[in-house]
Rosetta silent file (secondary structure, phi, psi, omega in degrees, C-alpha in Angstrom):
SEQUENCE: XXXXXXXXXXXXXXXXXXXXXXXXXXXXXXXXXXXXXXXXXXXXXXXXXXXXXXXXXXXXXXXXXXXXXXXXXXXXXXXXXXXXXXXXXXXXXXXXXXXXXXXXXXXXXXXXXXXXXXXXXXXXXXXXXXXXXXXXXXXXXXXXXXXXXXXXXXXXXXXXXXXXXXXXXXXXXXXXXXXXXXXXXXXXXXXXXXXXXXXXXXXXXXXXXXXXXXXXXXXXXXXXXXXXXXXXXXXXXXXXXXXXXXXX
SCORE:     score description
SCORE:     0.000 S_00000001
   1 L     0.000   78.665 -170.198   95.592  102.199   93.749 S_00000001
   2 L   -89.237  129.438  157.762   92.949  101.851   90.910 S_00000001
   3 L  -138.374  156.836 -163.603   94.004  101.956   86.931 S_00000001
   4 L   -54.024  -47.481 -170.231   91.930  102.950   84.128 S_00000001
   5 L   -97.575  -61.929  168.107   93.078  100.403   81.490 S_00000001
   6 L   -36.733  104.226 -171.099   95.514   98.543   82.581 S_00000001
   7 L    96.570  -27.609 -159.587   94.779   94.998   84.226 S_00000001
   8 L   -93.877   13.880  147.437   91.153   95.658   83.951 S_00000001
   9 L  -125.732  124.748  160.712   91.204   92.622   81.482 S_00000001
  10 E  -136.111  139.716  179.961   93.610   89.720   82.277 S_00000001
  11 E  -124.874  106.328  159.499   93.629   86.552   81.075 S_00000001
  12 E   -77.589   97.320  171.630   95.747   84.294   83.070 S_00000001
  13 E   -56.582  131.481  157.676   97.804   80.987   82.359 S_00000001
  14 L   -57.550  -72.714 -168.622   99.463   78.257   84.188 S_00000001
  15 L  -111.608  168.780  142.994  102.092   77.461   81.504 S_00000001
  16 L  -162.644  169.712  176.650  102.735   79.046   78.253 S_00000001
  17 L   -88.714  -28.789  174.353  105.650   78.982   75.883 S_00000001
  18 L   178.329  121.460 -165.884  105.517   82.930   75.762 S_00000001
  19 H   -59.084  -56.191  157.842  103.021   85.429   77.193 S_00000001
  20 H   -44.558  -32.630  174.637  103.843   87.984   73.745 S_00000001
  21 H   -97.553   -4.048  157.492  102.985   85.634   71.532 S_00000001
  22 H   -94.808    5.688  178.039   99.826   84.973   72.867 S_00000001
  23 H   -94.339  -15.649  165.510   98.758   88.418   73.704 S_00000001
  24 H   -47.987  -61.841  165.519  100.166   89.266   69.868 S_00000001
  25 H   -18.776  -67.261 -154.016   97.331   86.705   69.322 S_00000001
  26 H  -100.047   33.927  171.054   94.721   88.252   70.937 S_00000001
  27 H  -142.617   -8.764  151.955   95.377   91.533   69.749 S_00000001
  28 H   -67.938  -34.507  172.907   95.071   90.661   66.134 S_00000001
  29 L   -65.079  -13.486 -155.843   91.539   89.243   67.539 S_00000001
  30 L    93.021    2.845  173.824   91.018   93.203   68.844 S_00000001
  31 L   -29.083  127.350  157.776   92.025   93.001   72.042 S_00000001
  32 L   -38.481  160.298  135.981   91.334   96.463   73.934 S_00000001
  33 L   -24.410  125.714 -170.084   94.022   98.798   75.129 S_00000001
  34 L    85.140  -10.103 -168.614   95.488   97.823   78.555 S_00000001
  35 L   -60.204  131.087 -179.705   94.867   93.905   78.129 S_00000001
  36 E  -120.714  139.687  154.937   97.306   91.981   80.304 S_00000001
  37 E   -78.722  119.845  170.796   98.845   88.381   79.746 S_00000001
  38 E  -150.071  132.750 -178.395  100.206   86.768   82.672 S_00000001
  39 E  -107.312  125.149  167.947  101.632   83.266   83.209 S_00000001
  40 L   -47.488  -23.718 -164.779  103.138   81.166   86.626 S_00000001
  41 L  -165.495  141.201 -176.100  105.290   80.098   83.892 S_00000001
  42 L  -124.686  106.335  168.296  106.949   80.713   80.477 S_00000001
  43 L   -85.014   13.074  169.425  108.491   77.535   78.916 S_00000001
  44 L  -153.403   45.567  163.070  110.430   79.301   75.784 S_00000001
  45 L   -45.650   92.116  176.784  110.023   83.033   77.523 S_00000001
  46 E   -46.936  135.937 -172.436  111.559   85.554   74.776 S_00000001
  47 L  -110.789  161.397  166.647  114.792   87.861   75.398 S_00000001
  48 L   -63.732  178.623  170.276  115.615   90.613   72.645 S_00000001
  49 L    47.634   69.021  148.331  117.948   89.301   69.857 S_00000001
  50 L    61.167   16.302  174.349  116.025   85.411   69.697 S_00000001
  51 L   -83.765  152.513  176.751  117.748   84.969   73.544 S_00000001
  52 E   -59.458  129.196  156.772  115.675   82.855   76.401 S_00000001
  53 L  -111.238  130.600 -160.189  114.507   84.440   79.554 S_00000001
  54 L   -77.974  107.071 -168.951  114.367   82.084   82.026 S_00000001
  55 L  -107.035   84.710  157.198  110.477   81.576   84.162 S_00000001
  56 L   -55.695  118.200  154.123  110.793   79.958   87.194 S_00000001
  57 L     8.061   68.209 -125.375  107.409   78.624   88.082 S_00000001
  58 L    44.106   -4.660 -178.332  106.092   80.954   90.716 S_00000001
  59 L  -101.519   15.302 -166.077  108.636   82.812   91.177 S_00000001
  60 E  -147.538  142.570  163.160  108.496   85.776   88.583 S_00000001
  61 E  -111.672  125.728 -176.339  106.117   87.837   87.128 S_00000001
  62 E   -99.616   70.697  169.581  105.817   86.858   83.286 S_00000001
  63 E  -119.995  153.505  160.050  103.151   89.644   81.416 S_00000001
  64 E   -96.924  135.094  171.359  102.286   90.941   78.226 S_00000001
  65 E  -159.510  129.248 -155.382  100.247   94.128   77.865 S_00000001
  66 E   -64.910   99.654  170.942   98.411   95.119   75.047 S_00000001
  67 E  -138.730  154.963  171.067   98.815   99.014   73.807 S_00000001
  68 L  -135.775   71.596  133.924   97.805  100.592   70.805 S_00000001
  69 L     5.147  112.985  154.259   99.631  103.654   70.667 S_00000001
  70 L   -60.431  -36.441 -161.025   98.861  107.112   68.348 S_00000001
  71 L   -60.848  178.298 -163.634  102.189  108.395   67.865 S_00000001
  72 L   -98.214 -178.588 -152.242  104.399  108.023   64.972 S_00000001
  73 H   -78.179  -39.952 -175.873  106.472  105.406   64.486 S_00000001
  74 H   -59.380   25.676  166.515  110.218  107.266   64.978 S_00000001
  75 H  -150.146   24.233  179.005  109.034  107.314   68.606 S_00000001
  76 L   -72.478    7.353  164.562  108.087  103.729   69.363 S_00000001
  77 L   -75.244  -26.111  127.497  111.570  103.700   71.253 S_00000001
  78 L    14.922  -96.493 -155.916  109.778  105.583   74.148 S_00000001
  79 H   -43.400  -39.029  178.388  107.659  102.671   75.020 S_00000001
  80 H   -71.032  -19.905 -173.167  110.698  100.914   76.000 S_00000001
  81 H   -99.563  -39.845  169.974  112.104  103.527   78.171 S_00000001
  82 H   -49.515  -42.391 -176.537  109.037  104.601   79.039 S_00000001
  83 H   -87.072  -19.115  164.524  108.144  100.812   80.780 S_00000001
  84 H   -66.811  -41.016 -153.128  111.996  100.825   82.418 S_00000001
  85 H   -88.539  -39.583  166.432  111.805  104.156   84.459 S_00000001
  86 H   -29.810  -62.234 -142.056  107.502  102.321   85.184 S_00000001
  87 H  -102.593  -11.752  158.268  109.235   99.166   86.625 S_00000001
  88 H   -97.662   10.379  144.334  112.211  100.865   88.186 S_00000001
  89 L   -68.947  -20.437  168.932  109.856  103.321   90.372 S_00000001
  90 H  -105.790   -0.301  159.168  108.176  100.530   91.407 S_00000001
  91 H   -76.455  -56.943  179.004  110.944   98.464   92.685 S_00000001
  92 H   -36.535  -43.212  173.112  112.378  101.109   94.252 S_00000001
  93 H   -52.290  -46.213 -158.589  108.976  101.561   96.238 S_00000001
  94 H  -104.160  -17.956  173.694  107.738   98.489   96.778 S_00000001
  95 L  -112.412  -11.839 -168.550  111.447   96.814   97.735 S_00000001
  96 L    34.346   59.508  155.617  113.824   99.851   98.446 S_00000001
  97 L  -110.731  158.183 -176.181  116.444   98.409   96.145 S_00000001
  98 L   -87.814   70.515  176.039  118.555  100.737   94.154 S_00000001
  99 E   -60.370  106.526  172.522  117.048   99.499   90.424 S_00000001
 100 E  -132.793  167.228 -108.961  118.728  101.385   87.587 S_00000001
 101 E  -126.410  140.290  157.633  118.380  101.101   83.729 S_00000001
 102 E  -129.796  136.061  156.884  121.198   99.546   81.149 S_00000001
 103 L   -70.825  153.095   -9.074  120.037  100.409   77.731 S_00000001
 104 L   -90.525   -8.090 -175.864  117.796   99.791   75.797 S_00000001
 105 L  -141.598   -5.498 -140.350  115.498   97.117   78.055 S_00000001
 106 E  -133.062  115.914  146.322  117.295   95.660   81.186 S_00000001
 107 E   -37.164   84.881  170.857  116.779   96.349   85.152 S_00000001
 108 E  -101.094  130.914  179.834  119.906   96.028   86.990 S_00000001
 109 E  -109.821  124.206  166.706  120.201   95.905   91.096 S_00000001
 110 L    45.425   38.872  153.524  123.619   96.347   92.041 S_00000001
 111 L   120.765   -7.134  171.440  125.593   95.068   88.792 S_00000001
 112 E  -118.206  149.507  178.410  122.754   92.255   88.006 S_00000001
 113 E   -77.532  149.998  143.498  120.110   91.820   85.957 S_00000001
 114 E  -129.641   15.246  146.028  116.722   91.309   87.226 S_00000001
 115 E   178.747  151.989 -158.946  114.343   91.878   84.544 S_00000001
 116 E  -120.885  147.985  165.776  114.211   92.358   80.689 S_00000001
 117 E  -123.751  135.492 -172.169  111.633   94.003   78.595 S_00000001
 118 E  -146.294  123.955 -154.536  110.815   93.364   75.297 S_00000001
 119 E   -96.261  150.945 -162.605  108.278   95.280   73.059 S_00000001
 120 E  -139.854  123.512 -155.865  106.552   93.794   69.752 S_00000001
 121 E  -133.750  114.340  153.685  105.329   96.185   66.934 S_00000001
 122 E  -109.156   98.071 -179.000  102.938   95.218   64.612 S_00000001
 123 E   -70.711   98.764  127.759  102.665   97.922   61.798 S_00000001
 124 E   -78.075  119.308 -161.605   99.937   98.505   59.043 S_00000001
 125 L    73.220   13.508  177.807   99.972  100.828   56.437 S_00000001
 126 L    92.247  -23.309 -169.845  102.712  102.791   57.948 S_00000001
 127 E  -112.708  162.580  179.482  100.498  103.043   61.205 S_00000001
 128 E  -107.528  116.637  166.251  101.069  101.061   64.554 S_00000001
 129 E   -73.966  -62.839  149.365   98.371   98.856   64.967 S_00000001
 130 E  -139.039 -167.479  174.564   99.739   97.596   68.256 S_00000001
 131 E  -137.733  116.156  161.315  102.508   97.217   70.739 S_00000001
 132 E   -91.824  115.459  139.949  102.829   93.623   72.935 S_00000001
 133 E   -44.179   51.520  174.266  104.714   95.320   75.929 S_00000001
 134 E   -51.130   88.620 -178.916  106.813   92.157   77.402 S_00000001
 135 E  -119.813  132.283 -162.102  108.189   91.919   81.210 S_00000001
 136 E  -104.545  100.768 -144.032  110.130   89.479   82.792 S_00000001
 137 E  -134.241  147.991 -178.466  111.148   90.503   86.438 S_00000001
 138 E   -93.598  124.671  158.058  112.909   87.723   88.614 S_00000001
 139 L  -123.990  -47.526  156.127  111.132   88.424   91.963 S_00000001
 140 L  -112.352   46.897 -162.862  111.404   85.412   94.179 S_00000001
 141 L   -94.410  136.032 -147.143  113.465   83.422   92.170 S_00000001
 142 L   -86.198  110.663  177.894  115.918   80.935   94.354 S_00000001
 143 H   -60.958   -0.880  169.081  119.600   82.539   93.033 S_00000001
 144 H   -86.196   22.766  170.902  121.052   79.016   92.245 S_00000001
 145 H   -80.774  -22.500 -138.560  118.023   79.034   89.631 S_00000001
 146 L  -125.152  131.003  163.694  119.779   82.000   88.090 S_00000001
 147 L   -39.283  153.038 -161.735  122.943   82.719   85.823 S_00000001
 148 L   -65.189  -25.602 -160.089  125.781   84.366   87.943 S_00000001
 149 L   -81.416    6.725  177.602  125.371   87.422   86.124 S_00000001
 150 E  -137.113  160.903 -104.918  121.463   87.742   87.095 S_00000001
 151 L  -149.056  159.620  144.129  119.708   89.102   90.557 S_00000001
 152 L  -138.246  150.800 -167.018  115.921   88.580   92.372 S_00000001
 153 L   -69.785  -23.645  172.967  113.880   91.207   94.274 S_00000001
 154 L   -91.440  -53.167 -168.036  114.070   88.326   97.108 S_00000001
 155 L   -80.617    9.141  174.299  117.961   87.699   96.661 S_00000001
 156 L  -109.785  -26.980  174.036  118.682   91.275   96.637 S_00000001
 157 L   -93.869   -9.629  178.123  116.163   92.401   99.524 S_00000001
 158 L    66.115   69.678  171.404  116.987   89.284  101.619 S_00000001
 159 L   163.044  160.166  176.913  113.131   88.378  102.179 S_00000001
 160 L   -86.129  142.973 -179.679  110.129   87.225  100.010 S_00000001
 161 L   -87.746  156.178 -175.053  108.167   89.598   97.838 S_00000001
 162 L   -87.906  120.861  168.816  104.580   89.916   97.552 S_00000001
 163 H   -73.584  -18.334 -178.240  104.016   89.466   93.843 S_00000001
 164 H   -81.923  -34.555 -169.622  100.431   90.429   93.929 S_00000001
 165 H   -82.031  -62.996  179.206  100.776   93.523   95.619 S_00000001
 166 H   -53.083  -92.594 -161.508  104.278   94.232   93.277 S_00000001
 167 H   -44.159   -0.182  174.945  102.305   93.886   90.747 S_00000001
 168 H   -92.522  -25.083 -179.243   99.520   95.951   91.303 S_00000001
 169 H   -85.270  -31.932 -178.334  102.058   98.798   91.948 S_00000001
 170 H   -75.175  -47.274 -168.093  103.869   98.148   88.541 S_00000001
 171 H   -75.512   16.961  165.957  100.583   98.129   86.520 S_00000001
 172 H   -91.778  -69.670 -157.875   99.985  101.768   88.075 S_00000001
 173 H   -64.696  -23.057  176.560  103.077  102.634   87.420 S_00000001
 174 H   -66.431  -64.392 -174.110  103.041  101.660   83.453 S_00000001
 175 H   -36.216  -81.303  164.582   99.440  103.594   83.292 S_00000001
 176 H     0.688 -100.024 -179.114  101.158  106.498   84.742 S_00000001
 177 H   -53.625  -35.384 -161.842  103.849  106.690   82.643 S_00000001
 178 H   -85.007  -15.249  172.383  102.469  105.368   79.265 S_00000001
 179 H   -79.291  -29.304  150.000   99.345  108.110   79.896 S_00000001
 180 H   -46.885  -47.271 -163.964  102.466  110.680   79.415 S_00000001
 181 H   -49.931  -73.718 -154.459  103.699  109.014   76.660 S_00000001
 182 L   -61.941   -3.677 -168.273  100.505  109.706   75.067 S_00000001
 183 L  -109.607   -1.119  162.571  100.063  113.377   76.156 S_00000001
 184 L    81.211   15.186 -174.223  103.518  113.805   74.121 S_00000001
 185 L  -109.206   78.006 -176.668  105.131  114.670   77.415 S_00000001
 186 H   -65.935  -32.354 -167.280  108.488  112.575   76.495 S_00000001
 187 H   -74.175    2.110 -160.714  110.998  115.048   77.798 S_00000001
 188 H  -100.540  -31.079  167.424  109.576  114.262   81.570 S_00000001
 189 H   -91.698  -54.812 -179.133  110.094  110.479   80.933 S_00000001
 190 H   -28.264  -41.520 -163.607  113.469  111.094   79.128 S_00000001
 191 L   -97.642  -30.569 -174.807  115.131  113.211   82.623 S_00000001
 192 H   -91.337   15.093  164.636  113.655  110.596   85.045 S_00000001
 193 H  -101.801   52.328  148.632  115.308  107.657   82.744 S_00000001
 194 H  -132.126   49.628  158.516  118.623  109.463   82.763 S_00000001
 195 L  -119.931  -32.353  173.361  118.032  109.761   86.537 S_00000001
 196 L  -109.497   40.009 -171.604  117.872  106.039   86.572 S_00000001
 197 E   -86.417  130.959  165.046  120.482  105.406   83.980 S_00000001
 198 L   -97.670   26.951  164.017  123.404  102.821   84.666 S_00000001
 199 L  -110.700  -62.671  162.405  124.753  103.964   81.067 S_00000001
 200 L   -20.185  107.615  162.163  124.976  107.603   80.769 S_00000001
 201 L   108.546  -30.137  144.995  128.326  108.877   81.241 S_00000001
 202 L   -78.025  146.570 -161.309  130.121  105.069   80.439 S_00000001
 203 L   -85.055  147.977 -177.114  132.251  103.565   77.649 S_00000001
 204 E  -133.491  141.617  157.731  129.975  101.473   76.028 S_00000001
 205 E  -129.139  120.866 -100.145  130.368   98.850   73.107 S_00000001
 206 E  -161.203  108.883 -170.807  127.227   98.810   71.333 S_00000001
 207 E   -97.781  133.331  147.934  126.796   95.655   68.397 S_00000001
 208 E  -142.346  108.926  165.032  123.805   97.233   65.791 S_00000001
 209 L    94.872 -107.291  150.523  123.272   95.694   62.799 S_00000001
 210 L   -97.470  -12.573 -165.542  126.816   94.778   61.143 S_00000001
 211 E  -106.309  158.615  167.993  128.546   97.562   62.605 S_00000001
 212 E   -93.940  136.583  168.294  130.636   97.795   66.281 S_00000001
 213 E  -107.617  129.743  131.260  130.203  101.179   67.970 S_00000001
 214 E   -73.863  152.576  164.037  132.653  102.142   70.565 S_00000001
 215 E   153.873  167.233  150.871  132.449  105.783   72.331 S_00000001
 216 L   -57.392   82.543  157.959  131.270  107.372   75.759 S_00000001
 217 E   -41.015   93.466 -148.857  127.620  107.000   76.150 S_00000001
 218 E  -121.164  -19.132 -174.902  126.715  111.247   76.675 S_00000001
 219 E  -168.672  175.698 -178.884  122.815  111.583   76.182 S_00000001
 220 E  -111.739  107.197 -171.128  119.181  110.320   75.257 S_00000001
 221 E  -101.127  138.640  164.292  117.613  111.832   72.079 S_00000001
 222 L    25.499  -62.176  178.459  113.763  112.681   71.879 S_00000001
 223 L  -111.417   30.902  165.678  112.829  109.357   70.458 S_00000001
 224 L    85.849   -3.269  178.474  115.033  107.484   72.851 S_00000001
 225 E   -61.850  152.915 -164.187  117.707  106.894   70.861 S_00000001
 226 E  -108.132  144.057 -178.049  121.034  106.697   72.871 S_00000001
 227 E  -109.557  119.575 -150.624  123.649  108.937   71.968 S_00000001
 228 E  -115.471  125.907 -179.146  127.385  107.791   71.625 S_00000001
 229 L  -106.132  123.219 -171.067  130.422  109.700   70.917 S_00000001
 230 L   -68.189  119.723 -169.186  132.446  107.432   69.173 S_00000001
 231 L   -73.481    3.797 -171.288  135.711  107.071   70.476 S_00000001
 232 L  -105.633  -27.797  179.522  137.509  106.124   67.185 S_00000001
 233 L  -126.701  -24.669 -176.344  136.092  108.839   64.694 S_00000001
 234 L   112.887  -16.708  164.685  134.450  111.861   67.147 S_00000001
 235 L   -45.791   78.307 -144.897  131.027  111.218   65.853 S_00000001
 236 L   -69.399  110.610  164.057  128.054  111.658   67.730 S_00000001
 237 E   -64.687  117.666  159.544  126.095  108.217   66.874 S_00000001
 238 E   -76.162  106.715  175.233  122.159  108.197   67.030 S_00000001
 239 E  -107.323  103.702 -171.568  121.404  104.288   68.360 S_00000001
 240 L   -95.852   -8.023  165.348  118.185  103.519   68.155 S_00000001
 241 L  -146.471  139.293 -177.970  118.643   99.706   68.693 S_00000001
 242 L   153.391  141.860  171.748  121.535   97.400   69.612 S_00000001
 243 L   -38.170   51.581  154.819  123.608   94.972   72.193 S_00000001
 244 L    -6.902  131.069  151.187  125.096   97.280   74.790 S_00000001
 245 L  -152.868  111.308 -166.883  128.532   96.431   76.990 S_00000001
 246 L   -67.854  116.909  168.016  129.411   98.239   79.384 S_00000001
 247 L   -74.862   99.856  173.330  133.258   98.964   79.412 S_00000001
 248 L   -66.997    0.000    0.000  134.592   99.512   82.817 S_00000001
């Protein structure tokens, strides 16, 4: 299980305050395509919307990886969908847990989270210079470590995970997918994330921007945007970013 790009530069940490801002660093320096950041530990590990993600010591895998993307910009919402449906094919593989997707970044096994991704755009000129590719996956993390409402690949499989070996299967699995991305074949990532969606087809309440969305969560459009029919006006909403709750 060999990949071209991916992994075949890593520069590894003990500690860091957050793996994205130093591979953001080092990718302003020129960093190649494929470069990966990875830490034992993240002491201020970034969540979307300025939230924490929490790095146990040894127990998680904390990387950044490096892409510099052709495509245009209306379709850097992809990358994110593209790196969920990556990391839930490889849980599924390498743990035979049932991993499925909450929009727009978050891995849930059986009603909990267990790892968030969060992508970094640096634009010039209208062009995407790069994308830091952020993932935080609880893998042996002790659950009284963990908020009730989050999950580990050890407290969900009832045994410890190999992290080297999961990780060699996730950085396959990104290559994989992110080598579609680039061949433009989006609708082929698009049907297997609404094969692993835990959104599709659920009331949703959806915070973007200033406004509240309510509505039935019904489809995924082309550039990943999630599509909501708003249950107040009738309106199909195009979301291409925002704070998802699922209404049961």
């Amino acid at each position: 299980m060999q990949t071209k790009i991916f992994g075949i530069k890593i520069f590894t940490y003990d500690s860091v305050e957050s793996t994205n801002t130093i591979a953001s660093q080092i990718a302003e320096q020129g960093a190649q395509e494929g470069t990966v950041v990875i830490a034992r530990e993240q002491t201020a590990g970034k969540g979307r919307l300025g939230r924490k993600w929490i790095s146990c010591k040894d127990k998680g895998i904390y990387l950044s990886l490096v892409l510099r993307p052709k495509f245009k910009t209306d379709k850097l919402g992809l990358i994110t969908l593209m790196s969920a449906v990556s990391i839930v094919q490889s849980i599924r593989k390498v743990c035979k847990l049932p991993a499925l997707i909450k929009w727009p970044n978050d891995i849930f096994i059986k009603g909990k989270k267990v790892c968030g991704i969060l992508s970094e755009i640096c634009i010039k000129n209208n062009q995407i210079e790069f994308v830091v590719l952020g993932i935080g996956i609880n893998v042996n993390t002790e659950i009284k470590d963990l908020p009730k409402t989050a999950c580990s690949l050890k407290s969900e499989a009832g045994a410890q995970v190999n992290q080297s070996d999961f990780l060699k299967h996730l950085l396959f699995d990104l290559e994989i997918y992110y080598f579609m991305l680039k061949k433009n074949k989006f609708a082929l990532i698009i049907e297997q994330w609404k094969r692993f969606s835990l959104t599709l087809g659920s009331y949703v309440k959806i915070q973007t921007g200033s406004r509240t969305i309510e509505g039935k969560a019904i489809n995924i459009a082309e550039n990943g945007a999630l599509i909501v029919l708003n249950q107040h006006t009738g309106v199909q909403e195009y979301i291409l970013s925002g704070d998802l709750v699922l209404i049961k």
